[in-house]
Each structure stands twice: as structure tokens, then as C-alpha cells.
C-alpha positions as CSV (number, residue, x, y, z in Angstrom):
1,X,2.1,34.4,-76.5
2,X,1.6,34.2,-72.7
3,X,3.0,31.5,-70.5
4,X,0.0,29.5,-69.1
5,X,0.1,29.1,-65.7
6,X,-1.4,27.5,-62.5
7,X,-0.7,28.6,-59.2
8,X,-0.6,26.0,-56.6
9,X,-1.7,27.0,-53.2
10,X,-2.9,30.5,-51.6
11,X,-0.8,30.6,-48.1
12,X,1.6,33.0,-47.0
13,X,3.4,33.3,-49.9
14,X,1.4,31.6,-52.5
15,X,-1.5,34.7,-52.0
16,X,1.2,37.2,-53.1
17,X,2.6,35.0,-56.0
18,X,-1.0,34.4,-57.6
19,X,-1.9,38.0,-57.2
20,X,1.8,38.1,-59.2
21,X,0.9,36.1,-62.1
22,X,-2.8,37.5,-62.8
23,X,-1.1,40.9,-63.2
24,X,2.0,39.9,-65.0
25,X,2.3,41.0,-68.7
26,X,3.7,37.7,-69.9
27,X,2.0,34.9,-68.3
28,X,-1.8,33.9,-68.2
29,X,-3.3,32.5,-65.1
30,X,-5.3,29.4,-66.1
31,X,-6.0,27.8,-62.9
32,X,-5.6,27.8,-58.8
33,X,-5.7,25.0,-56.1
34,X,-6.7,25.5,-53.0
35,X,-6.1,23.5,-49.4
36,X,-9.7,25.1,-48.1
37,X,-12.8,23.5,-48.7
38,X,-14.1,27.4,-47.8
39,X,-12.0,28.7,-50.9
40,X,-13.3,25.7,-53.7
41,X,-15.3,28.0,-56.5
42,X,-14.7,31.6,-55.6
43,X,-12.6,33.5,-58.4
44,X,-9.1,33.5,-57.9
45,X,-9.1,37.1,-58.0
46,X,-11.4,37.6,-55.0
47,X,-8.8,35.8,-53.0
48,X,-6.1,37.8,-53.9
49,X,-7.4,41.1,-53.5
50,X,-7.7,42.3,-56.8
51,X,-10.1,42.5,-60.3
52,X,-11.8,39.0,-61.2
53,X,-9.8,36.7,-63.2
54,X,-12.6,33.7,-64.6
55,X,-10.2,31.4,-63.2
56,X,-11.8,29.5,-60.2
57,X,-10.5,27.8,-57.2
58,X,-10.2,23.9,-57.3
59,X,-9.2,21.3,-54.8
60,X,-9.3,19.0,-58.0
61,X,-5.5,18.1,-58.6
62,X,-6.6,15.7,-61.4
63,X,-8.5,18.5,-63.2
64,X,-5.9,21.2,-62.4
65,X,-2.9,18.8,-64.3
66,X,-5.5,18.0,-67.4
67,X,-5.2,21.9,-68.3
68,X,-3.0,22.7,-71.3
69,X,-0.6,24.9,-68.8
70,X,3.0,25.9,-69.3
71,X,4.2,26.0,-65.4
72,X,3.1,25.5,-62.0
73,X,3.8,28.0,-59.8
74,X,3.8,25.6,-56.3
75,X,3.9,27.3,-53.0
76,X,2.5,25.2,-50.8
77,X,3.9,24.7,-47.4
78,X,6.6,21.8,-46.9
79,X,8.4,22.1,-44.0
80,X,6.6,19.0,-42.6
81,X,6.0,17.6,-45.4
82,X,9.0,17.7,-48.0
83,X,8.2,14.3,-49.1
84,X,5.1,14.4,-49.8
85,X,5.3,17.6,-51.6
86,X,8.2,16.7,-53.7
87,X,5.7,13.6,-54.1
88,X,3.0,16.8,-55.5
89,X,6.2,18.0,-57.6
90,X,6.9,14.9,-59.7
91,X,3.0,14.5,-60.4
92,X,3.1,17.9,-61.7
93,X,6.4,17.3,-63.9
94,X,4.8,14.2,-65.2
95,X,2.0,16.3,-66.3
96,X,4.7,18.0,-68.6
97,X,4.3,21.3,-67.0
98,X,7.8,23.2,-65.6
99,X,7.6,24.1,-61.9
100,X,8.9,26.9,-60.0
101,X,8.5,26.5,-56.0
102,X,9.6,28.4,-52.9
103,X,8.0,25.0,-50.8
104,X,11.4,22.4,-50.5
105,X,13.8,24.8,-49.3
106,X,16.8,21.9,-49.6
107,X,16.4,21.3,-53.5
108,X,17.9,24.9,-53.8
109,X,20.7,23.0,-54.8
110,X,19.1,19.8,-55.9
111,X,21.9,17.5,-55.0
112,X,21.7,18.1,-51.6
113,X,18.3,16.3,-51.3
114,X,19.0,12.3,-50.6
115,X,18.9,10.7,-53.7
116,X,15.8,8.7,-52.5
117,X,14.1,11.7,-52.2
118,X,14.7,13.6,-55.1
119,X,15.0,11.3,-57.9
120,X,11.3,10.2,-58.6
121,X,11.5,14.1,-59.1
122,X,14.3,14.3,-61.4
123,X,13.5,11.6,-63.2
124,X,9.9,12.4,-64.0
125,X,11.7,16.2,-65.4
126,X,13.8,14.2,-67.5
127,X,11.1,12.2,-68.6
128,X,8.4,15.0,-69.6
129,X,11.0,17.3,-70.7
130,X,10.5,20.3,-68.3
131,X,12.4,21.9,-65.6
132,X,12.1,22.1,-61.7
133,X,13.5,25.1,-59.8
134,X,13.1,26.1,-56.2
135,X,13.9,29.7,-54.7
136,X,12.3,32.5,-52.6
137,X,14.6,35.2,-50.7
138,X,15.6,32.6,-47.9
139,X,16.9,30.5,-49.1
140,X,16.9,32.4,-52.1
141,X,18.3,35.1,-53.7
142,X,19.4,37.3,-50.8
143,X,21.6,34.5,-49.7
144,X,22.2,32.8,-53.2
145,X,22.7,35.0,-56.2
146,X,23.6,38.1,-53.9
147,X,27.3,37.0,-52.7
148,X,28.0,35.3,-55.7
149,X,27.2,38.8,-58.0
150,X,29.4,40.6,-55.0
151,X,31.8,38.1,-55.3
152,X,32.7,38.5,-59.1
153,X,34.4,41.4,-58.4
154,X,36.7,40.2,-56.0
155,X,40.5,39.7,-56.2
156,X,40.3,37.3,-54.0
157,X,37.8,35.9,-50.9
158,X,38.2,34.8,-47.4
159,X,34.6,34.1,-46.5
160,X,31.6,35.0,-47.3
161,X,28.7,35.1,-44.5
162,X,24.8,35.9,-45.5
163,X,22.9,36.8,-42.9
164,X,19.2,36.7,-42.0
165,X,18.6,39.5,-39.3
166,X,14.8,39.5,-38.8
167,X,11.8,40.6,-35.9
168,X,9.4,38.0,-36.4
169,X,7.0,39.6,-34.7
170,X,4.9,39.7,-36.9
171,X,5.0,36.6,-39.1
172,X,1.8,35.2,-38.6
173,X,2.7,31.9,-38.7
174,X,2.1,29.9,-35.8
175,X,3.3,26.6,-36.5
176,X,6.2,27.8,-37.9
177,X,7.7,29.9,-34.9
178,X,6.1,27.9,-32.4
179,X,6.0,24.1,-33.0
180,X,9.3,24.2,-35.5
181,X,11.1,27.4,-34.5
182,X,10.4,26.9,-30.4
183,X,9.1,30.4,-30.0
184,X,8.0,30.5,-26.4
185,X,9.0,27.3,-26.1
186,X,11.2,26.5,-22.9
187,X,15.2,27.2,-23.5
188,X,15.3,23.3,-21.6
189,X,13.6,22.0,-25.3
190,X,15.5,21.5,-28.6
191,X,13.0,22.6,-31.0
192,X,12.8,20.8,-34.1
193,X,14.4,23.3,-36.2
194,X,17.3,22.8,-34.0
195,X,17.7,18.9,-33.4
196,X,20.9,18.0,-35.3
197,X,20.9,17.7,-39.2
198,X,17.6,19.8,-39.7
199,X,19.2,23.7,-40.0
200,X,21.9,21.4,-42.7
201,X,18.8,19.7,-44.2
202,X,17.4,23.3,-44.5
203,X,19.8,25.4,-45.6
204,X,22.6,23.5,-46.2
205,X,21.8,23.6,-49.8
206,X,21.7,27.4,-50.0
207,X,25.8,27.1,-48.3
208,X,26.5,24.2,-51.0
209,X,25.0,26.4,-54.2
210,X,27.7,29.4,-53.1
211,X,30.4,27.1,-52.8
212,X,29.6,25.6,-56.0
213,X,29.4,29.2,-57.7
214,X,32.8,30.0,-55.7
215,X,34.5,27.0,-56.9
216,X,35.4,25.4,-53.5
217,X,34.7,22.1,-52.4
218,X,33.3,21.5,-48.6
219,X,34.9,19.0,-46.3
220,X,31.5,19.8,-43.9
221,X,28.4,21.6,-43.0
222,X,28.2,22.5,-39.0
223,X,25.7,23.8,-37.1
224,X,25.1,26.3,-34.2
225,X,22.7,28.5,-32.1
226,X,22.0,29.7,-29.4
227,X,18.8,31.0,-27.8
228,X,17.7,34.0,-25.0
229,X,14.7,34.1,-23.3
230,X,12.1,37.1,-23.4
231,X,12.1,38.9,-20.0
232,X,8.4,40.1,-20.2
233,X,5.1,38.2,-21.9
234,X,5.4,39.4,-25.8
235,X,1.7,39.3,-27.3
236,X,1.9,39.0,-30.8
237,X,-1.8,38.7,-31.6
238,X,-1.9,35.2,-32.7
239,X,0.1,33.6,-29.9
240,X,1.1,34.7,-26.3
241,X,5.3,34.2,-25.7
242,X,5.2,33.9,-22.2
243,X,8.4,35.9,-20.0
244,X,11.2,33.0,-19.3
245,X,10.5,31.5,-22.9
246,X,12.2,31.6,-25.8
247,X,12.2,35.2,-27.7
248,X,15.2,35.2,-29.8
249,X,17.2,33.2,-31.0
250,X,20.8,32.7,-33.4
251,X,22.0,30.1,-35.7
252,X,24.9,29.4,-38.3
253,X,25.4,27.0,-41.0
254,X,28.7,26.6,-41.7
255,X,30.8,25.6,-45.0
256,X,34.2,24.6,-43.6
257,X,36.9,24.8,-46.3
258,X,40.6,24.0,-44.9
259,X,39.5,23.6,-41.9
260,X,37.6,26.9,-41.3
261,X,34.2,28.3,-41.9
262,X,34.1,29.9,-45.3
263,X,30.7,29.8,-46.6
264,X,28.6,31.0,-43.2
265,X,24.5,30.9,-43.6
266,X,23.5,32.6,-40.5
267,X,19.8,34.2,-38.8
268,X,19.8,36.4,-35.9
269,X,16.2,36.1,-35.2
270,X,13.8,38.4,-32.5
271,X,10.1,38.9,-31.4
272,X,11.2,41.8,-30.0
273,X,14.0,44.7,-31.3
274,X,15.2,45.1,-27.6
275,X,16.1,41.0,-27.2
276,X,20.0,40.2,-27.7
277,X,21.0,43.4,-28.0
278,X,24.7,42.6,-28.6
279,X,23.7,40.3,-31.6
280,X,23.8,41.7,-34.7
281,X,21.9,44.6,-35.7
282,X,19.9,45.4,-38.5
283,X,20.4,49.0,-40.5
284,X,17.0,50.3,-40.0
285,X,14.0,47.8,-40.3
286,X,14.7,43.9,-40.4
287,X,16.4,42.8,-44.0
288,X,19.2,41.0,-45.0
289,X,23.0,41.5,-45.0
290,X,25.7,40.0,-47.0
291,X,29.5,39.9,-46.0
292,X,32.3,38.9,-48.4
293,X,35.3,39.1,-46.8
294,X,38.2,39.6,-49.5
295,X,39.4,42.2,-51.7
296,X,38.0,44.3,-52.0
297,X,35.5,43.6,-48.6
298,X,32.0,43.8,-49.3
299,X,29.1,44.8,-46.7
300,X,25.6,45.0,-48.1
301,X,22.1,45.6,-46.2
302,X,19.0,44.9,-47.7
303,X,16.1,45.9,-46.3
304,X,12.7,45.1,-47.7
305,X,9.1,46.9,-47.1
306,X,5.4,45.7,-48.1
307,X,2.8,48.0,-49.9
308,X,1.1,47.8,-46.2
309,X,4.7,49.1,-44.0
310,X,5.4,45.7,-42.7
311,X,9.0,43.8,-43.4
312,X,7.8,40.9,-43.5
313,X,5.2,41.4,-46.2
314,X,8.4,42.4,-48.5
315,X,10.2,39.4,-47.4
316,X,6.8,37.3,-48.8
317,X,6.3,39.3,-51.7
318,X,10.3,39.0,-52.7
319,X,10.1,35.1,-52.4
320,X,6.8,35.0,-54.5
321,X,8.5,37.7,-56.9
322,X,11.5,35.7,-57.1
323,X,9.8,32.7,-58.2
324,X,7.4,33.8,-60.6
325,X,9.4,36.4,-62.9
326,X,11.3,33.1,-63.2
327,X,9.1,31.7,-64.8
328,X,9.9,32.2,-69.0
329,X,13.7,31.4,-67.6
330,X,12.8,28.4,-66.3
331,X,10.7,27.2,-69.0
332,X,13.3,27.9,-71.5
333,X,15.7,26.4,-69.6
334,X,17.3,22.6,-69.9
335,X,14.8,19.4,-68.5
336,X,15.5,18.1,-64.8
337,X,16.2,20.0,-61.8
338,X,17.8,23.5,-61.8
339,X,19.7,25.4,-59.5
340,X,20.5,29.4,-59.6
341,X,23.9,28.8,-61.4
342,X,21.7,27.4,-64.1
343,X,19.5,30.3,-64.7
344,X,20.2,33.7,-66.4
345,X,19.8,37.1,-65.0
346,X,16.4,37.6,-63.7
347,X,14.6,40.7,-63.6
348,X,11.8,42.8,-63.3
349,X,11.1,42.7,-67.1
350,X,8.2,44.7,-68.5
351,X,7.1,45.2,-64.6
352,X,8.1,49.0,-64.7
353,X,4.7,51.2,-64.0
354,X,3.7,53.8,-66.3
């Protein structure tokens, strides 16, 4: 029997994830809300690009949690908003439907969240009997369940360092790389991503969930960056990044064990492949790239590509992935609010084209 689902939200990656579940041999798409008046009736499947589905777009949350659904699949942006939409996440658990979300980056590791925060969440799991889990591929399972499978094969380990190294060029975003990232923003400015605690709030959980999985306790997170300007105007069709602005820019979150980074979370992060060309360097196209640092030492690249030849698109479509072939894990799983050491191996099960 298929695994009723709804699919909440149809942004960046929420588009790719419902497209995900109409097509996905075990789970049934029974319902979609939508942020845009614009979008309220049309068939889901119109939106995403493919074959009609009956299932039409609501803005009707009260209608959506009335369906007799097994999961919500909730993408909805929350980088502004984490309160409020782990608010949306403990309506939906109360409903008694499980949830899988790529939105509150930090409950990667749930107990990183402030208690405050998290536990009208936790409880309302606990309460309904269903499970919460957050993922995507950052944070997520490039920088996750990647350096832990590496590391299980180690003698031993020094460090371990997973690394974002990405042209942002185009993801079409706005808000994102301008007003929280500081993309053509002047290098004078602290963004918001970078005042101090948010690149802890944000990824800090991804850092704790290795260390868990390694075994090692942290005495701290730390934080740093550092940002170059772009020496000519960069026009990247939805937003003009001026020449003396900001065009790249390099952070780390850092695990400190004995004194020293061990766990390292870091981005190396352009508009343009020629900016900071000392940092890092991708192998070929934009991806990912995991470092364990040990016995034996361990260097992986992953580089991801869209259907349409853009980086980026994989990076969407491997967060929405991620989340929803998830989905029959997480609703077998135990009630409250999971973490990827609580899940079993996920994979592209009964996905393989004929």
C-alpha cells in the first residue's frame, strides 16, 4: 500500500520534491500547498512539469491536515523564519502525520535547536506518535552521512573537514545571496549570515551530528570567513553584483576537540570561477568534497549535474531526493525528532529505470 503524502510548498526545492513523490513507486501524492494565490487550484502536476495528478493546489492548511495522509513532505523556506515554521512543523505532527523537511537546517541534529524552540515540536511527535526529520545535501548528506560512511573504515582519524565548494551564479535566489549571504553587498557590512552565532546556528548542527557519529565530545563551535570583492560588474540575470562588492566569499565552522579543530564544516563560495583563485578548487564543475584525515586518508569529490546541465539544479534535486526516498524510513522509524544516526541506509529503492 502507498505512503500518502502531501507536499508542502513548491519553491526551489519543494518543485523538484513534489515532482519526486507524484512519480515515486511507493508513495501517493494526496495533496499540495501553495504560498501563491496565482498557484491555488491548478493541478499539482501542471506545476511540476509533468502528467496531471487530480491532486490540486491549496492555500487551505486546515483542509490540507484534515486529509488521511501518512507524511508531509515540508520544504518551505525558513531561513527567516525558523520559528514560525517549526511553529507549521508541530501543527503538522499534531495532525499525526510524520514529516520530512529540508526547511530548519539546525534541527539536523535536533538538540542543537534551543530547547524553547524545539520542544512544542518534539513534544507534539511524542504526542501523535510520528517522527520529524530534517535533511537535504547541505546540511545533509554530503556533509552528514558521507564522512561518517568514509570514516568507518578508518584505523584511526585526525579530522575530518566537509567542504561546500560552489559558483552560485546561478542560484536564483535573491534573498538568499543578497540580503542573507551579502552578495554585492559592501566588504564594510557583516551580512547576516555572518554576524556571530548565525553560521553555528546554521550548521553547527550538521558539525555536532559527526561528532556524535564519531564518538567525540565538543568543547566549542567557532566561526570564520573571509570575503573578496568582484573586480568587474557580474550580471547574473536576476541581480547586478556591482565591481568593488562582494563576489566570493569563505567560511568554517569549527568542532574543536583538545583544543584543535576536528570536525571542520566549511564553503568556499563564488559568483564567478576566476574569484579567489588560491581558495579551494573544485574537480570539474561545483560539488562537494569530503576530507578525513586518518588512516587510511580519505579525499572524496562529488560533483552533481541537473537533467538541464546546471550544478545547481543537482544540488536541489539531491536535497529534495534526500528527503523524500526517506520517507517509508522515517515513518517506520521511532516517534519524536530524528537525526541521520537514527535512520537506516537510504537508497534509491525501486527508482532504477527500465
Amino acid at each position: 500500500m502507498a505512503i500518502r503524502v502531501i507536499q508542502w510548498s513548491t519553491g526551489n526545492v519543494g518543485i523538484h520534491a513534489l515532482r519526486l513523490i507524484a512519480r515515486h513507486p511507493d508513495l501517493e501524492l494526496v495533496g499540495l500547498w501553495v504560498h501563491s494565490p496565482d498557484k491555488v487550484g491548478v493541478d499539482a502536476g501542471t506545476l511540476a512539469g509533468i502528467e496531471p495528478t487530480g491532486v490540486l493546489a491549496t492555500n487551505d492548511a486546515d483542509a490540507l491536515l484534515a486529509l488521511d495522509a501518512d507524511c508531509v513532505c515540508y520544504t518551505a523556506t525558513a531561513d527567516l523564519r525558523p520559528g514560525e515554521a517549526i511553529a507549521d512543523l508541530a501543527r503538522i505532527a499534531a495532525s499525526g502525520k510524520n514529516i520530512v523537511s529540508s526547511s530548519v537546517v539546525p534541527m539536523i541534529w535536533p538538540d542543537h535547536v534551543p530547547e524553547g524552540l524545539r520542544a512544542p515540536l518534539e513534544r507534539a511527535c511524542e504526542e501523535a506518535g510520528v517522527s520529524c526529520w530534517t535533511s537535504g545535501i547541505d546540511p545533509g548528506w554530503a556533509n552528514d552521512l558521507l564522512p561518517l560512511v568514509l570514516s568507518g573504515s578508518c584505523e584511526y582519524v585526525d579530522s575530518v573537514r566537509m567542504m561546500e565548494i560552489v559558483n552560485y551564479a546561478t542560484y536564483a535566489q535573491p534573498t538568499v545571496l543578497f540580503d542573507t549571504m551579502g552578495f554585492g553587498g559592501s566588504l564594510d557590512e557583516t551580512p547576516m549570515l555572518l554576524q556571530p552565532g548565525v553560521l553555528t546556528f546554521a550548521w553547527g548542527g550538521v558539525v555536532k551530528a559527526v561528532a556524535a557519529g564519531l564518538g567525540v565530545e565538543l568543547e566549542e563551535i567557532r566561526e570564520v570567513h573571509e570575503r573578496v570583492p568582484t573586480p568587474v560588474d557580474i550580471d547574473l540575470g536576476f541581480g547586478l553584483v556591482r565591481a568593488g562588492t562582494t563576489g566570493a566569499m569563505r567560511f568554517e565552522v569549527q568542532g574543536i576537540v583538545g583544543g584543535v579543530p576536528r570536525v571542520i564544516l566549511e564553503h568556499v563560495t563564488r559568483l564567478d570561477d576566476d574569484l579567489a583563485p588560491d581558495w579551494p578548487q573544485p574537480v570539474g564543475h561545483s560539488g562537494y568534497r569530503v576530507v578525513v584525515t586518518g588512516n587510511p586518508s580519505y579525499t572524496c569529490d562529488v560533483q552533481m549535474m541537473g537533467d538541464d546541465g546546471d550544478h545547481n539544479t543537482g544540488g536541489l534535486v539531491g536535497t529534495a531526493g534526500r528527503i523524500v526516498n526517506a520517507i517509508p524510513a522515517v515513518c517506520e522509524a521511532r516517534p519524536g525528532l530524528l537525526s541521520v544516526l537514527a535512520l537506516p541506509l537510504v537508497a534509491a529503492r525501486g527508482l532504477v529505470r527500465s
